[in-house]
N, C-alpha and C positions, 0 to 999 in steps of 0.2 A: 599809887602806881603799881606795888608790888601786889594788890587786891585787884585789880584790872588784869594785869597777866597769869593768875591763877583761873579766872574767870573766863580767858580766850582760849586755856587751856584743856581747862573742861570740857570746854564747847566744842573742843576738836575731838576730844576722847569719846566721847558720849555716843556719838554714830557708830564709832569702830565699836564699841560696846553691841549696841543694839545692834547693830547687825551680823555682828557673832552670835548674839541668842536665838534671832531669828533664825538662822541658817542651821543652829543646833539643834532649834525642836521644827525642821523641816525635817533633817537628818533622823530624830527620831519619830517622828511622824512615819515615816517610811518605812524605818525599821519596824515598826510598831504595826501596820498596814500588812507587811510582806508577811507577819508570824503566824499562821492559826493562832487562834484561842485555844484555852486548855480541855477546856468544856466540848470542844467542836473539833473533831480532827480530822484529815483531810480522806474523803472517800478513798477506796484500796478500788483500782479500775476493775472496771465489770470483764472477768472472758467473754472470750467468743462462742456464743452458741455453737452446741455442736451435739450431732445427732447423740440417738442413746445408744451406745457401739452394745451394748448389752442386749439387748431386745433384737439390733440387727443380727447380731451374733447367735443367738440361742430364742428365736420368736417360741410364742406358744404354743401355737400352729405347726408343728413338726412336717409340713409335707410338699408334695410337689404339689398339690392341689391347690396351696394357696399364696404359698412363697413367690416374690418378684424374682424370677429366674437372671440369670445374663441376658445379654440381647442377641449371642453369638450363641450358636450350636456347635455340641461338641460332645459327638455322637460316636457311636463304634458297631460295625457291620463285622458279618461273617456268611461264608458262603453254604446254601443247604447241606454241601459236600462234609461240611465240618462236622456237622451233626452226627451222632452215632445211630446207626439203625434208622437213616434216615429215606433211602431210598424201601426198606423194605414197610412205612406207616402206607397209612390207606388214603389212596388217592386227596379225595379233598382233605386231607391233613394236609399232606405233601402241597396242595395248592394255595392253601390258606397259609402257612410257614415261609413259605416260596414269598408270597406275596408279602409277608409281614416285614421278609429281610429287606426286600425290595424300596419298604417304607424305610428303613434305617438309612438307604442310602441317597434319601433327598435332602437330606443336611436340613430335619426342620427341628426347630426350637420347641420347648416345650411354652406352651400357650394357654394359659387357665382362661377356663370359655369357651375352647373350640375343639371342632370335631372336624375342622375342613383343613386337608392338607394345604390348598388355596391361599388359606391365612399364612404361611409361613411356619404352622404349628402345631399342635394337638396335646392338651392335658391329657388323663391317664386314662380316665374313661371312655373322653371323645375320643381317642385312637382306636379301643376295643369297638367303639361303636361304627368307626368308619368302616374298621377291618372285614369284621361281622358286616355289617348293610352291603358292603361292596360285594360280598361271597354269599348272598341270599338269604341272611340272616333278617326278616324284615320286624321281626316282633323285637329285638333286642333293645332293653333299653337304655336309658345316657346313660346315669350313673351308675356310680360302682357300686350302692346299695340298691339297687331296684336290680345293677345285674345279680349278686351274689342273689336274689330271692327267684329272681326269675331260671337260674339254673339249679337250684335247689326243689323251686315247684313243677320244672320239667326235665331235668335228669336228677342229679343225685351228687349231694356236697361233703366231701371227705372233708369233718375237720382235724384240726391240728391242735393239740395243747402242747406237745412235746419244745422244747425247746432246743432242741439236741440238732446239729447236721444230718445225722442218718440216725433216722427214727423211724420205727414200723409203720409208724403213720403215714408215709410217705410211699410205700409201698406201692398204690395203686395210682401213686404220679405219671401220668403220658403227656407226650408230646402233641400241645394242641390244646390242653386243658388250660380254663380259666382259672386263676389264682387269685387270693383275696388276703386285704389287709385289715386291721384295726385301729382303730388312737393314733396315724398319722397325723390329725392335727382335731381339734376341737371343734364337734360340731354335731346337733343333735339329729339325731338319725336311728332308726329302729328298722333295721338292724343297725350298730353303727360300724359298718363296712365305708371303710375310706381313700384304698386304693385296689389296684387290681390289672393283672398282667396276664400275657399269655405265656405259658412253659415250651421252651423248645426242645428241651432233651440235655443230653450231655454229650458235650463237646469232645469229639474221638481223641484230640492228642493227650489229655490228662484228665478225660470222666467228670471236667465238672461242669455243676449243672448250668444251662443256661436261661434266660426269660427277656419276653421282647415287651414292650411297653413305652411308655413316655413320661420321663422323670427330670426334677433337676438336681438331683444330688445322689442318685443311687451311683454306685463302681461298676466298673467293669477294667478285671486285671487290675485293679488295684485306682483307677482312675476317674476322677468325679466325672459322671457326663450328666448336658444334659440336653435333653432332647427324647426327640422317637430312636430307641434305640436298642444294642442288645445290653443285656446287664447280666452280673453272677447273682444266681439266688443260692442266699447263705442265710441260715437261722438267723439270730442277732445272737444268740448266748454261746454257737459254735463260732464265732466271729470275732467277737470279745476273750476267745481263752486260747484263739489260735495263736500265739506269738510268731509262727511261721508266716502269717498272712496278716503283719504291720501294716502294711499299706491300706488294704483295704479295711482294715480296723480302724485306722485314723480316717479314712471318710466320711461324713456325717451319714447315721444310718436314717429313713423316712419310712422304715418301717418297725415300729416296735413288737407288731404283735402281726403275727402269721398266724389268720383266719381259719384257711385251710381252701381247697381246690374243688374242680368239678368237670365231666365232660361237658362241651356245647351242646346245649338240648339239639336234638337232630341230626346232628353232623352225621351221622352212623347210619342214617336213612339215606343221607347221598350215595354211600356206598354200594357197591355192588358185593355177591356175595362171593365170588372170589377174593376179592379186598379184605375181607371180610376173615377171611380164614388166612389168608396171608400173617395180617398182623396177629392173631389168636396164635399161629405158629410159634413167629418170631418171637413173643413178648407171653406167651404160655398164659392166656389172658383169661382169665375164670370166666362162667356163663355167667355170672352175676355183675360181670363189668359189658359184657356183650348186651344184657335187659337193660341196664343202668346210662348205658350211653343211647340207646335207642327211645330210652326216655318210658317205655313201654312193653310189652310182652304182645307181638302182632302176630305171635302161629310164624312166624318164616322159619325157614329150614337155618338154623346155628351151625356155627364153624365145629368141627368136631374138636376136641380139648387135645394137646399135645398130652403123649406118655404121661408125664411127669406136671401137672396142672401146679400152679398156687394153692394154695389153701385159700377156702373165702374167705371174706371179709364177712365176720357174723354180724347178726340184724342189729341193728341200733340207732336210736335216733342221731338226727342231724345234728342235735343241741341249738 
């Protein structure tokens, strides 16, 4: 009797048993399931792609010629009047300048590629080239190394090593002259000329100098523009030690190397010879900038020299 009730007793216990164990290595089944392994640990989540702020930031390509500009223009005009000595340059100067401002104030973008204001646009060379074609300039060519060769093998190319704001070099600088760059951005070319403006003068309220072009990063008054527009021309090493002129030192400069200038082959033929003696007066302009812009020595009667003439510029090559 007492071996029968141990027996039904058992028989009750034994379930609740087992099914405590089972329920135990359920529970650590799970725990066991939910752990990493030691050997395998759990990936650390991937970032998010994202551009290389490095390369957008400081490309290798230093220029407007190549750089994706804004999509907005953001340009700055000035009226001929502002120019100093501006009513007394020689007619087709005065026309060509006139009309260059004119282009500053159609609010267009700088555009790599184009020469057509049409497009909404023009890079640095198509500008000079619209400017030129449109004012009878027909031989002039795109770029800005084919231009710096083509005014060097039909007028005459003042360069520049100086690095300084007011350098002797600069001496035979006029309003209307083409201007040239170097090492803007990377890229094989012989010569390697890779941007290129035209000089307006110096601006009457405070003498400094100005240049009209199409850029996206040059200043003007301290201010990144870009677009066809007017800009301050400043060395980069007077630019860099001015502490007066912050602003325009924190702007990214697109020009590290100033080539050097030149008159437009011809333009001096447009003129008549009153013109002709006019600016010679004003600007005490040596015979040898009067042969050098004419591209030629054609026997015409020269403006007589003022009193007190410049000194020339002695013979030397172009480099």
């Amino acid at each position: 009797m007492i071996g029968a009730t141990l027996l039904a007793a058992a028989l009750l216990v034994t379930p609740s048993i087992s099914s405590a164990q089972s329920s135990s290595r359920r529970r650590h089944r799970s725990t066991t399931e939910a752990t990493p392994e030691p050997d395998k640990p759990a990936a650390s989540p991937r970032p998010t792609a994202k551009p290389d702020s490095a390369k957008e930031a400081a490309p290798s390509k230093q220029t407007d010629d190549h750089d994706s500009p804004p999509s907005a223009a953001a340009v700055s005009s000035i009226e001929p009047s502002e120019i100093e000595g501006f009513d007394a340059l020689p007619e087709p100067v005065r026309q060509l300048l006139t009309a260059a401002l004119e282009l500053t104030q159609k609010n267009l973008t700088y555009k790599y590629g184009s020469n057509e204001p049409a497009n909404g646009g023009m890079d640095c060379s198509g500008t000079i080239h619209y400017l030129l074609q449109s004012h009878g300039f027909t031989d002039v060519p795109r770029d800005a190394s084919e231009q710096y060769v083509w005014v060097r093998a039909k007028s005459r190319v003042y360069p520049v090593i100086s690095k300084k704001q007011d350098n002797a070099e600069l001496k035979e600088l006029r309003p209307g002259d083409l201007m040239f760059w170097t090492g803007t951005y990377n890229i094989d070319r012989d010569p390697p000329v890779t941007h290129t403006m035209i000089y307006l003068g110096k601006r009457k309220k405070d003498g400094k100098r100005l240049m009209f072009g199409s850029s996206d990063g040059r200043p003007y008054d301290g201010q990144r523009r870009n677009g066809v527009s007017v800009f301050d021309f400043r060395m980069p090493a007077a630019r860099e030690g001015d502490a007066a002129d912050a602003a325009t030192a924190a702007v990214p400069d697109h020009a590290p190397d100033f080539a050097g200038y030149g008159p437009i082959p011809g333009i001096a033929d447009l003129n008549d010879a009153a013109s002709r003696q006019t600016i010679a007066a004003h600007e005490s302009a040596p015979p040898a900038r009067e042969r050098a812009t004419r591209g030629e020595d054609d026997g015409s009667p020269r403006a007589k020299p003022s009193p007190t003439p410049r000194r020339r510029r002695s013979s030397r090559s172009d480099g």
